[in-house]
N, C-alpha and C positions, 0 to 999 in steps of 0.2 A: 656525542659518543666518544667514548675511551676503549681504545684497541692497542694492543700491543704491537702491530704496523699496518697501514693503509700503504697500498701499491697503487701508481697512478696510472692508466692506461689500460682499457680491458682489450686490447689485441689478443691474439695468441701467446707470444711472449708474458704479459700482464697473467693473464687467467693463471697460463703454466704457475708461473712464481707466485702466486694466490693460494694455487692448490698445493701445491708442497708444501708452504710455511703453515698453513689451518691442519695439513697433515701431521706436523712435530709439535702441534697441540698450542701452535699461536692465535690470538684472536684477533681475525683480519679482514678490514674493509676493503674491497675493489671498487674504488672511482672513475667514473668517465663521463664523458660530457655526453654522450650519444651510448646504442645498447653496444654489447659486446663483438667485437668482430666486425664492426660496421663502416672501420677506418682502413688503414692499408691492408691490414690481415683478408680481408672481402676480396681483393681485388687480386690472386696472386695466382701462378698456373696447379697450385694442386700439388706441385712435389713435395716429398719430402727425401732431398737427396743425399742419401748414403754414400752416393757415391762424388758428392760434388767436394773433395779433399781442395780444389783449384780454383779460389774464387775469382770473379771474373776481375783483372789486370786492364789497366788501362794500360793501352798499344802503345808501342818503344818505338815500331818503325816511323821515322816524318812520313813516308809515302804515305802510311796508311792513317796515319792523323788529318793529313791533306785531304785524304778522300773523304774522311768524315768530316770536315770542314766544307766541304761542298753542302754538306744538309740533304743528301740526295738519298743516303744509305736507310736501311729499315730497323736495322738493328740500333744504332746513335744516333741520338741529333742535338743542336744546341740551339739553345734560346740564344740569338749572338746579342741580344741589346741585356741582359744578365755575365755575360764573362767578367767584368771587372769585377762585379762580386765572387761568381764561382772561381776568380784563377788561385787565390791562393790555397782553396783545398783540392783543385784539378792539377797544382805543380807539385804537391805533399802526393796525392795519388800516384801521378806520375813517377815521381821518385820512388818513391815503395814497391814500384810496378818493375824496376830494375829487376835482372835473374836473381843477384846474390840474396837480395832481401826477400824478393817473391818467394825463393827457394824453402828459407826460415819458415816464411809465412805458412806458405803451404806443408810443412811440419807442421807446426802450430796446431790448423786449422784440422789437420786430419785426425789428429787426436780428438776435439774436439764432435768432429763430423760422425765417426764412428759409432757414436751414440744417438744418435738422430733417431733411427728405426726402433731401436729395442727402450728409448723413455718415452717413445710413443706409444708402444704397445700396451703397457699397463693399465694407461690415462683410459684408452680407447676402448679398450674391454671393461675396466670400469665406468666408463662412461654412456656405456651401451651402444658407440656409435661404431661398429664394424659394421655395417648396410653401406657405410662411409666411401669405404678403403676399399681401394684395388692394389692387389700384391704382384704383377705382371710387371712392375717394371715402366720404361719410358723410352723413347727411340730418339737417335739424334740422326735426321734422313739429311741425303746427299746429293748435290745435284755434278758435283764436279767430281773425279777419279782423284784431282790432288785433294781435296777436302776430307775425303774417304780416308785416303793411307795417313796424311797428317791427324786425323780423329783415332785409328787403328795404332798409330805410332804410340801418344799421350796413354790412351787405353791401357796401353801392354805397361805402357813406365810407370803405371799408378795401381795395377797386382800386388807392388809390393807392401799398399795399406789392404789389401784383403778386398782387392772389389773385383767384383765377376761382371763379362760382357761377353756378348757372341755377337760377329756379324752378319749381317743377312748382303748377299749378293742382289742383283736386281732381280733377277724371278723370285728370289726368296722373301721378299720385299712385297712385290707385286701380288704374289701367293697369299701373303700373310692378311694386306691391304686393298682388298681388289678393287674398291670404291676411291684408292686414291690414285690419280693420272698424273700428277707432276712427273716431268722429267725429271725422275730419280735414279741414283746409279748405285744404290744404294744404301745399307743404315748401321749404327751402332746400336744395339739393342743394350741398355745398360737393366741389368735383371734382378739389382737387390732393393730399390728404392722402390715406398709405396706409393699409393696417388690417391688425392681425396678429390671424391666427386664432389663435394658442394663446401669449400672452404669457411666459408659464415656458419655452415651449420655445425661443421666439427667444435669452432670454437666456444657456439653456446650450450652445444652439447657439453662441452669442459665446466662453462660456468652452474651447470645448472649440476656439474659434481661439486665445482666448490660450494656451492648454496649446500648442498645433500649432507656434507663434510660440516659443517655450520659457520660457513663464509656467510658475508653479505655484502651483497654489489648496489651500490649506489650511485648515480648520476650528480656530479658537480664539477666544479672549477678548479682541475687543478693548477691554474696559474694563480689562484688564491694560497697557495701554500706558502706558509710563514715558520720561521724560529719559532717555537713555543716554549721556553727550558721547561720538566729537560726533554722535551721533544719537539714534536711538529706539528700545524693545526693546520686546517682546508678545509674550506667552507662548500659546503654539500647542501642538495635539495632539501634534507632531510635534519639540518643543522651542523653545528661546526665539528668537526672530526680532527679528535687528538689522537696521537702515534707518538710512542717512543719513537719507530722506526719508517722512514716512510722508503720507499721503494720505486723509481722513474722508470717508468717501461713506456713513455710515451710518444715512438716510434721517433718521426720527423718535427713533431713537436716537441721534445726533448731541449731542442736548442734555446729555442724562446724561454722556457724556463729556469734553463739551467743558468741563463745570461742575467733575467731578473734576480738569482740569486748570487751575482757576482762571481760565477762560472764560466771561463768561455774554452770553449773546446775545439779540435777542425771538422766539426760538422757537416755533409753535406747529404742532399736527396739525388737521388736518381727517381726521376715521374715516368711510369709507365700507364699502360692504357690498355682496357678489354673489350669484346661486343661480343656479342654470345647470337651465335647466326641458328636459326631452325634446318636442321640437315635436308640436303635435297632428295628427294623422294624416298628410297629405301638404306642411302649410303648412311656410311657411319664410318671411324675409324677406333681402332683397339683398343688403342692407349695414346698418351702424350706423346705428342711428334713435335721435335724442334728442328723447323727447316732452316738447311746452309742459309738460306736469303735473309735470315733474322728474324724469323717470330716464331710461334709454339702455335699450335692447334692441338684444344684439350674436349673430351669428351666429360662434360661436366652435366649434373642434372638439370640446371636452366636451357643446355643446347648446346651446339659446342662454341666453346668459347677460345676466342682468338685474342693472343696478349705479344704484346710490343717490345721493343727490345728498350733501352735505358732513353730517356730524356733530360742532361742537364739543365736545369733552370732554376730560377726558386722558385722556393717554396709557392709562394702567393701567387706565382702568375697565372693569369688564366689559359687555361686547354686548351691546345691547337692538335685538333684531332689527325692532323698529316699523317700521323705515323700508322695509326688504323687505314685510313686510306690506300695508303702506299703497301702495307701489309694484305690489302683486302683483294689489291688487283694481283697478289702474285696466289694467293690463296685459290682466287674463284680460277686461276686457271688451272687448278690439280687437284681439290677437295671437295667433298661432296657439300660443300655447304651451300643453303638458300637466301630467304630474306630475314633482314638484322632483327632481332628481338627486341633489343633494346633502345628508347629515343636517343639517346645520345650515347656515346664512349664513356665506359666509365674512367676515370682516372687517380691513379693513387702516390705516393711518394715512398721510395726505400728509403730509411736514413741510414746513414755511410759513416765510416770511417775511411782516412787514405790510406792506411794498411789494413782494408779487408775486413779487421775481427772488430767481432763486437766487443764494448767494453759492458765488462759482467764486474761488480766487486764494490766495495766502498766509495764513496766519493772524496772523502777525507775531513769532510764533518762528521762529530757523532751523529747515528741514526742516519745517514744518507746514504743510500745506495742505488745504483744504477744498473741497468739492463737494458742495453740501446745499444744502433748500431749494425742492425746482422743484417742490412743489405739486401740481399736476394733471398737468404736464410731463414726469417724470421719463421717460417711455419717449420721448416723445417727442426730448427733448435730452440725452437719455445718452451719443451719440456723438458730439453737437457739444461737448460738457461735458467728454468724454474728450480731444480735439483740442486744447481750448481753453486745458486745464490742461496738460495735454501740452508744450505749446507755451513758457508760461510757465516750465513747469520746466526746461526744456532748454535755455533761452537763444533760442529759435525766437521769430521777428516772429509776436505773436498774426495770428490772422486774422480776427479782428473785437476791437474796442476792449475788451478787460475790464476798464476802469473803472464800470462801471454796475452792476457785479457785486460788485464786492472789498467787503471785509468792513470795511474802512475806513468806509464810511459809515451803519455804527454806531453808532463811537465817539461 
């Protein structure tokens, strides 16, 4: 097959940047080894957050690195027979995570962030999948009075990119949620972000608009991907696939690739974890709730499903399901949830950058571009990501600045 670019990776991210570029009338292969949506994009809580301008900062205080070195908390944990590997992109994190830089960053990111909601809505309507989406918003509940006003504090300083929140006091909380008992004091109701009930389905919902669009998704290797002048070839089920252009949206696998091609970047995963429990008797809750003690409880259509906070480690190590556990005993003691659905925890991997954004842009070979990176994000800016690269490739005036992103500021 001869296309004018093959994207690697059918996550959300992949799909988005498939469907844009078959949009401006390129002819484009999506490769993956497994179906679409089946890798980390599967496994995420359902936001898509409008309002997350603050990505998450690794902690400045020692005390509170201390206590996450204890391995006890719900929210962090580390693999400690992996640190020699994770410490130089956990001390690059760290640094970036200072105010003066976080500060930039979180410029940066809000510009970006901004668009989350409204390059989703297109895809989603043309995709047929609004049965998908809940437009209500998402709650960050509280179990402490300081947790409360320091949430209320951040809230009110971040108006000033355009995002709305109301709080609910503890009746208003209790009123809203009557099925949920935790010792709450109560929540931030954040009201512009959407939620998708079944994450894997939005996204083949997308693929089956790039098909509609005259995309085609094919299954293969792309660690087969080679120089080809003057482009790029990868060996598929279906035979070998040349590109002018090829395009890495291959989440936490990104790195292994990028390395075989004499690329090394500061890479890293944060591994989180889900179980989708059968609600007990007639409870239920409204929307996505992220409790003070570290985890989220989402009303998803498998059940609701319960997701963990970050896990340092590599990549390859195998699942230590602790973190579910630990999440399960604070859970069953305030939510209506029953017995697990699933035989085991699922588990999947964020790929990271130490300053937060994702890198979107050229790689600095001809025809090589990337979209990797976006951390806790990816569902979230999959189809700003897809626009943005899009844009770039085609000769198209970006529509917001991709300098904060490019892979340039690495070197």
């Amino acid at each position: 097959m001869k296309v004018d670019c093959v994207v690697l990776g059918a996550g959300i991210v992949g799909v988005s940047v498939a469907i844009h570029l078959v949009k401006r009338g390129r002819s484009v292969v999506l490769l993956d080894r497994a179906g679409a949506g089946e890798g980390t994009s599967y496994g995420n809580a359902g936001l898509i957050q409008r309002e997350g301008v603050a990505p998450h900062l690794f902690p400045q205080s020692l005390v509170t690195v201390l206590n996450y070195g204890r391995n006890q908390s719900v929210d962090m944990r580390f693999r400690w027979r992996d640190l020699p590997r994770l410490s130089p992109f956990l001390a690059r994190y760290w640094w970036a995570s200072r105010s003066g830089s976080y500060q930039k960053i979180v410029e940066d990111y809000s510009r970006f962030i901004a668009h989350s909601v409204s390059e989703h809505a297109p895809l989603i309507e043309e995709a047929g999948a609004g049965e998908l989406i809940g437009k209500g918003g998402w709650m960050e509940v509280f179990r402490t009075e300081k947790g409360l006003r320091a949430a209320i504090e951040e809230a009110e300083g971040h108006g000033r990119f355009g995002l709305e929140h109301r709080v609910l006091d503890a009746p208003a909380l209790r009123a809203q949620e009557p099925h949920v008992t935790a010792p709450l004091v109560g929540a931030l109701h954040w009201t512009q972000p959407w939620t998708v009930r079944d994450p894997l389905a939005l996204t083949q919902a997308y693929l089956r608009l790039f098909t509609s669009l005259g995309g085609r998704f094919v299954q293969g290797d792309a660690l087969s991907l080679r120089s080809d002048e003057p482009g790029w070839s990868v060996d598929s089920a279906e035979g070998i696939v040349q590109a002018r252009d090829v395009v890495v949206a291959l989440g936490p696998w990104a790195d292994g690739l990028l390395r075989r091609l004499g690329r090394q970047l500061p890479l890293g995963v944060k591994r989180g974890y889900h179980m989708h429990y059968q609600p007990r008797g007639n409870g239920s809750i409204s929307m996505p709730m992220f409790d003070e003690a570290g985890f989220l409880m989402v009303p998803m259509r498998q059940g609701i499903r319960l997701t963990t906070g970050a896990e340092f480690a590599a990549l390859e190590a195998p699942p230590n399901p602790v973190q579910v556990d630990a999440a399960e005993s604070y859970a069953r003691q305030g939510y209506p949830i029953g017995e697990r659905l699933d035989p085991k925890p699922w588990m999947g991997a964020r790929p990271c950058t130490p300053d937060m954004k994702p890198i979107i842009g050229p790689e600095g070979r001809p025809g090589l571009w990337l979209a990797i990176g976006h951390a806790h994000h990816g569902l979230t800016l999959g189809p700003a990501t897809g626009r943005l690269l899009a844009d770039m490739m085609t000769g198209a005036t970006p529509f917001i600045d991709p300098a904060p992103y490019g892979v340039s500021r690495f070197s």
